[in-house]
C-alpha positions, 0 to 999 in steps of 0.5 A: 500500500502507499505509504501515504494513503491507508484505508481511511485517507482519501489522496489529495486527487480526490479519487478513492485509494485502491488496495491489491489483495496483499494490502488487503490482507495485511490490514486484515491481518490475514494470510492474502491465501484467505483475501483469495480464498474468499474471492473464489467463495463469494465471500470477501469484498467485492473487487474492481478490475483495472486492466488485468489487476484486481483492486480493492475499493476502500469503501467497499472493503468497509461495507463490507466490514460492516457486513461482518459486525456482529449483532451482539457480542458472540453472535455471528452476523445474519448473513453467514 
């Protein structure tokens, strides 16, 4: 990732930051096997293809983050 854009700055352009899988799953903390993983499941945030590369969108990655929140503590979302 950028060293000067994280997933809760927007760049001074005003275009919104894009995250490849490795940067996703370093903010997740999570192998980027899984990031892929979850791609092929239909399970993880949707992607937007530049070319031949997929990007993250950050504000997808948050809707979908919140998508995971759980209702109450120890009860997993509805969706899954």
């Amino acid at each position: 990732m950028d060293t000067n854009t994280t997933p809760t700055s927007v760049p001074s352009g005003g275009l919104e930051p894009l995250l490849t899988a490795e940067d996703l799953a370093a903010y997740l903390g999570i192998p980027v096997s899984t990031v892929r993983d979850w791609r092929t499941a239909g399970k993880g945030p949707c992607g937007v293809w530049v070319g031949k590369h997929l990007r993250y969108a950050v504000s997808d990655v948050r809707a979908w983050l919140s998508e995971q929140r759980e209702s109450q503590p120890g009860q997993p979302p509805e969706s899954r």
